[in-house]
C-alpha positions as CSV (number, residue, x, y, z in Angstrom):
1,X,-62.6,93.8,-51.7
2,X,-62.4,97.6,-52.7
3,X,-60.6,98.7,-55.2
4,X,-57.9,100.2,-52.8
5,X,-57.3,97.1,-50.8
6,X,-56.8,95.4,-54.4
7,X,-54.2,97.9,-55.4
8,X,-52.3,97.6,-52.1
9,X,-51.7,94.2,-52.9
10,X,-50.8,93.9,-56.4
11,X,-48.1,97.3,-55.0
12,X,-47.0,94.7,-52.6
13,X,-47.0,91.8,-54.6
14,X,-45.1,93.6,-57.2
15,X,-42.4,95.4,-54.8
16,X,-41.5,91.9,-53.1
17,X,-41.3,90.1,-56.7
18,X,-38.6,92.8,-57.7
19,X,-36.8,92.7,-54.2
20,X,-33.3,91.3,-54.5
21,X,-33.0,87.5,-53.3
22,X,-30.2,88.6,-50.8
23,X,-33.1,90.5,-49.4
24,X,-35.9,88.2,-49.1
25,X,-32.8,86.0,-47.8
26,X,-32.1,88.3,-44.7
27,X,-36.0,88.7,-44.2
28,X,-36.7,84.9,-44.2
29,X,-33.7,84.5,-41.6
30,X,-34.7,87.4,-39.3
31,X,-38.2,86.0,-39.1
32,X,-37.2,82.5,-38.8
33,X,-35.4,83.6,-36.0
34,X,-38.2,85.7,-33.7
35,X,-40.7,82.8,-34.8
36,X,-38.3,80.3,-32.9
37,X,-36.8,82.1,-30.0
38,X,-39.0,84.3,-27.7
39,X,-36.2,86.8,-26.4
40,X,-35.8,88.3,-30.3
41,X,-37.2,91.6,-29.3
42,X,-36.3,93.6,-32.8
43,X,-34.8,93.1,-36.2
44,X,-32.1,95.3,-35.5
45,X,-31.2,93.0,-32.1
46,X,-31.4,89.9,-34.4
47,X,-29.3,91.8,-37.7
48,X,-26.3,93.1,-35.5
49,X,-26.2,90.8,-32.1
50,X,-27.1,87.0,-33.4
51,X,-24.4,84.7,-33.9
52,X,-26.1,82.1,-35.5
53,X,-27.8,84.8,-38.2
54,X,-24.2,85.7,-38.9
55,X,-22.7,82.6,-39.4
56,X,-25.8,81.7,-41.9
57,X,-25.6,84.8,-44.2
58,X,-21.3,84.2,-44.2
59,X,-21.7,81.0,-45.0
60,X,-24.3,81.6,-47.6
61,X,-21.8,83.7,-49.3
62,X,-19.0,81.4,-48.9
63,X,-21.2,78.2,-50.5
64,X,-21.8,80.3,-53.1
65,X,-18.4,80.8,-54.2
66,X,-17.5,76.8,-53.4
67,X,-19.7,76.4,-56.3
68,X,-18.2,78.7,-58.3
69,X,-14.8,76.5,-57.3
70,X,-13.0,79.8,-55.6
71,X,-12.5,77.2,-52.5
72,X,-9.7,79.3,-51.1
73,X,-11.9,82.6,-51.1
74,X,-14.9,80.2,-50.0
75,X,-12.8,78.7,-47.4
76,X,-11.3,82.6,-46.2
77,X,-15.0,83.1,-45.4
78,X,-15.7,80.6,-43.7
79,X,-12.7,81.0,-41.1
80,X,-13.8,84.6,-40.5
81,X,-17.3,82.9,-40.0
82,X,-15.8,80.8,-37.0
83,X,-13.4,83.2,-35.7
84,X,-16.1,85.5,-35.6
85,X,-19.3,83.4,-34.2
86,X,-17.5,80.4,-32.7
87,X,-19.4,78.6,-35.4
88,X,-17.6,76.8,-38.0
89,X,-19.7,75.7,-41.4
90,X,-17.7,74.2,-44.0
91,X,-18.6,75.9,-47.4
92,X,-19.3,72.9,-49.2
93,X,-22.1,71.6,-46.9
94,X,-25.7,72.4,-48.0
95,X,-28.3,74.3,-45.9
96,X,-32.0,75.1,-46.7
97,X,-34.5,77.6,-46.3
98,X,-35.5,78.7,-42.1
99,X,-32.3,77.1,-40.5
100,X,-31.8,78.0,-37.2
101,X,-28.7,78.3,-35.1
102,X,-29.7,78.9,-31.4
103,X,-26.9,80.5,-29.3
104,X,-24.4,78.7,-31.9
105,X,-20.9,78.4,-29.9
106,X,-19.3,75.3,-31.0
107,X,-21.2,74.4,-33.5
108,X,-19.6,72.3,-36.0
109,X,-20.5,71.2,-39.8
110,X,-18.9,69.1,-42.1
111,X,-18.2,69.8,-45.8
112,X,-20.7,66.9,-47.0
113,X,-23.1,67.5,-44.0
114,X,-26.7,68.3,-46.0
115,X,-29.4,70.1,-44.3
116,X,-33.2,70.1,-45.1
117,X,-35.5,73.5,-44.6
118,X,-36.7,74.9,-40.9
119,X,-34.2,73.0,-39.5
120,X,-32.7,74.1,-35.6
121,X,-29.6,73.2,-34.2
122,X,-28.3,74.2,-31.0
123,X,-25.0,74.8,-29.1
124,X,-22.2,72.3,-29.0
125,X,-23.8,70.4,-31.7
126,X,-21.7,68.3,-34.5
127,X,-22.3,67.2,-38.0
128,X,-19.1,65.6,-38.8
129,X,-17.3,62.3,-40.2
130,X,-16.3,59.1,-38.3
131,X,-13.1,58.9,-39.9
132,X,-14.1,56.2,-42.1
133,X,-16.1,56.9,-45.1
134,X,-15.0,58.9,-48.1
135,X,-17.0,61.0,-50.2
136,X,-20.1,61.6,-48.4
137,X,-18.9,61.6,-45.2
138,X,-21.5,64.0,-43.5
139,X,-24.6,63.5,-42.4
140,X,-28.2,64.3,-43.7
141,X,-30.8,66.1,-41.9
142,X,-34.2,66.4,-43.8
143,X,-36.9,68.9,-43.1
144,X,-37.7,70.3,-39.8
145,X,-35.4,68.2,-37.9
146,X,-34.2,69.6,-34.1
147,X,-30.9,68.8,-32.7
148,X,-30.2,69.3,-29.0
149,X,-27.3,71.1,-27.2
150,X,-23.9,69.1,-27.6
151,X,-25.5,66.2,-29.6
152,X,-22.8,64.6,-32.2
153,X,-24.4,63.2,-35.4
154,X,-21.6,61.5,-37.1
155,X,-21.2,60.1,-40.5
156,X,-22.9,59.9,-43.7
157,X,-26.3,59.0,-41.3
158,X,-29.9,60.7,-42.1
159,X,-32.0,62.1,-39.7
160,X,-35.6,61.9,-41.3
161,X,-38.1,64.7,-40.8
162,X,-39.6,65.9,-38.3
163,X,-37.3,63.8,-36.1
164,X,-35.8,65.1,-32.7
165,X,-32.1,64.6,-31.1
166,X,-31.9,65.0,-27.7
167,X,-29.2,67.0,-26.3
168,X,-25.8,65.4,-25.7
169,X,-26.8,62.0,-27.6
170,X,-24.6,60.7,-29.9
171,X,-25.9,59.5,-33.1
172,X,-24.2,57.0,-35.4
173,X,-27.5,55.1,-37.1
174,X,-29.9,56.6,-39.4
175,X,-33.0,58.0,-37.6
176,X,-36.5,57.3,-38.9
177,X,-38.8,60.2,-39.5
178,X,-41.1,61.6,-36.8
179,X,-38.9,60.0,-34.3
180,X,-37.0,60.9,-30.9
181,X,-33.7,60.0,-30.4
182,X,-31.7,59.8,-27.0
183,X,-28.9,58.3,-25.7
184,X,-25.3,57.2,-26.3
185,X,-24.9,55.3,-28.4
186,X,-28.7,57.0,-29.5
187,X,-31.6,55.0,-29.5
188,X,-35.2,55.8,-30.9
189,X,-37.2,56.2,-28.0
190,X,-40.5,57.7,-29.7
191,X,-41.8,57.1,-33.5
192,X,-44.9,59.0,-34.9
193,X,-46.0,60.1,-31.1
194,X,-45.7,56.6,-29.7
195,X,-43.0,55.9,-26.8
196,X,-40.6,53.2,-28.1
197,X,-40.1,50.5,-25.0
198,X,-36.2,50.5,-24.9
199,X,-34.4,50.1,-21.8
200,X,-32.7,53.3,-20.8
201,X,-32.5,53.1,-17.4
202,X,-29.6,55.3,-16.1
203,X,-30.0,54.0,-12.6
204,X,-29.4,50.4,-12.4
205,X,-26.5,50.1,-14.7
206,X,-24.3,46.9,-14.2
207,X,-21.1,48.2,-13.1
208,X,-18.4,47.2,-15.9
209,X,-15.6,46.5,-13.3
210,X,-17.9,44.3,-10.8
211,X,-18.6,42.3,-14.4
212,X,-15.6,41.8,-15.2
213,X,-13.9,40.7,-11.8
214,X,-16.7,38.7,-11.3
215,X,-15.9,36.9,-14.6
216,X,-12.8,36.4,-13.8
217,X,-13.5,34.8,-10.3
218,X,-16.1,32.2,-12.5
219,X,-13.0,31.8,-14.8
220,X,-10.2,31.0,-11.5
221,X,-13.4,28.8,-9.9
222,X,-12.8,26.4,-13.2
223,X,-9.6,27.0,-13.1
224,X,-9.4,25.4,-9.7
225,X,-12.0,22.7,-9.6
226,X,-10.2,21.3,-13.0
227,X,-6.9,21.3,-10.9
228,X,-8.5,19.9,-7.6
229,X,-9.7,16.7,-10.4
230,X,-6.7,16.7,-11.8
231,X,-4.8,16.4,-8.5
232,X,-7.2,13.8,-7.3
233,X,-7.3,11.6,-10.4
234,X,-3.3,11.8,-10.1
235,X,-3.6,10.9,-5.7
236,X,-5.9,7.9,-6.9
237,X,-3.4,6.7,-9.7
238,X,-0.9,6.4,-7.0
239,X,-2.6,5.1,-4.4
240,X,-3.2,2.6,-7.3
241,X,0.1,2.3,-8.0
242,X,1.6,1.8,-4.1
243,X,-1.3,-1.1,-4.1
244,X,-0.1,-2.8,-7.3
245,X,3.3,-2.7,-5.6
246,X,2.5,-4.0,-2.2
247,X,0.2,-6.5,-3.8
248,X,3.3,-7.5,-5.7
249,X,5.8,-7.6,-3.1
250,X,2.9,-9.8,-0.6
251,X,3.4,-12.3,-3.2
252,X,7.1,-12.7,-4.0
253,X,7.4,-12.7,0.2
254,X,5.1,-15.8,-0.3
């Protein structure tokens, strides 16, 4: 290596080792964003027209003052953040390094929610409570985990890395790593590359209502073959009963 090449790069070593982190920040985001979605033509397009990219750096701020304990100020950033984006990130929850909000409307996250590094979410998507749990309520996405359009992860549940949610499923059990999940409630339906043999056919589903009736009609069938013994045993007692008489009469004629 020449002498010039070696300098360029201790220049450039140097200049990004004294760059503000709110810069290497923005950089990081911009180019985790045109490495994951092929229409990002420019920086300036992804800086000024991305949702998700705004919703990130507002909520970076705002975490930053949750930790500080300002919550009102925190939380006055993040509502500006929604009304803004359609995005709504609670300042408490905890994101890593490369996350990725595609498109971005309607996405929700919860206060205890916890996300790992060069994770993507898309539009629609939840990260929210059941209802149920107190203190972490939230769930847990580890590295490099991708959640589908309108999928609903819900309660203090961990998504393990490298694991996929397909769009729309609903997840309420923890999700192993390297794993596919699909369905409502979801189900795994691929771990480390190998299809998982679960029954998700979406054709032949039993109808609930046939079910139903048709226990019911098992139910009123012994129903009526209890009644139809019970009205014969009673017809046999008194058949039994006019015989004992006529037997009885017979012999006092006698």
């Amino acid at each position: 290596m020449s002498a010039k090449l070696r300098l360029i790069k201790i220049v450039r070593k140097n200049t990004d080792a004294a760059e503000p982190a709110w810069k290497q920040e923005i950089r990081e985001i911009v180019q985790t964003v045109k490495e994951r979605d092929p229409a990002a033509r420019s920086t300036a397009e992804v800086l000024l027209l991305y949702s998700g990219v705004h919703a990130i750096l507002l909520h970076r701020v705002a975490h930053h003052l949750y930790q500080k304990e300002h919550f009102f100020a925190a939380r006055a950033i993040s509502q500006l953040g929604r009304s803004v984006t359609g995005i709504e990130i609670h300042p408490g929850a905890t994101i890593g390094k490369g996350f990725f909000i595609d498109h971005g409307m309607g996405v929700v996250i919860g206060e205890t929610a916890e996300i790992g590094d060069n994770c993507t979410i898309y539009q629609g998507v939840t990260l929210g409570g059941t209802g149920k749990d107190v203190g972490k309520r939230h769930p847990t996405l580890h590295d490099n985990v991708m959640v589908g359009a309108g999928a609903k992860v819900l309660g203090p549940v961990e998504v393990g890395s490298n694991s996929k949610i397909a769009a729309n499923a609903v997840v309420l059990r923890p999700v192993p790593e390297n794993s596919t999940a699909v369905g409502i409630p979801a189900k795994v339906v691929k771990k480390d590359g190998v299809r998982v043999q679960v029954d998700l056919d979406q054709v032949h589903i039993p109808d609930p209502v046939a079910q139903e009736l048709n226990r019911l009609n098992e139910k009123l069938n012994e129903v009526s073959r209890a009644l139809e013994a019970l009205e014969a045993k009673q017809a046999a007692k008194k058949t039994a009963t006019r015989k004992r008489k006529g037997t009885q009469e017979h012999d006092n004629e006698e």
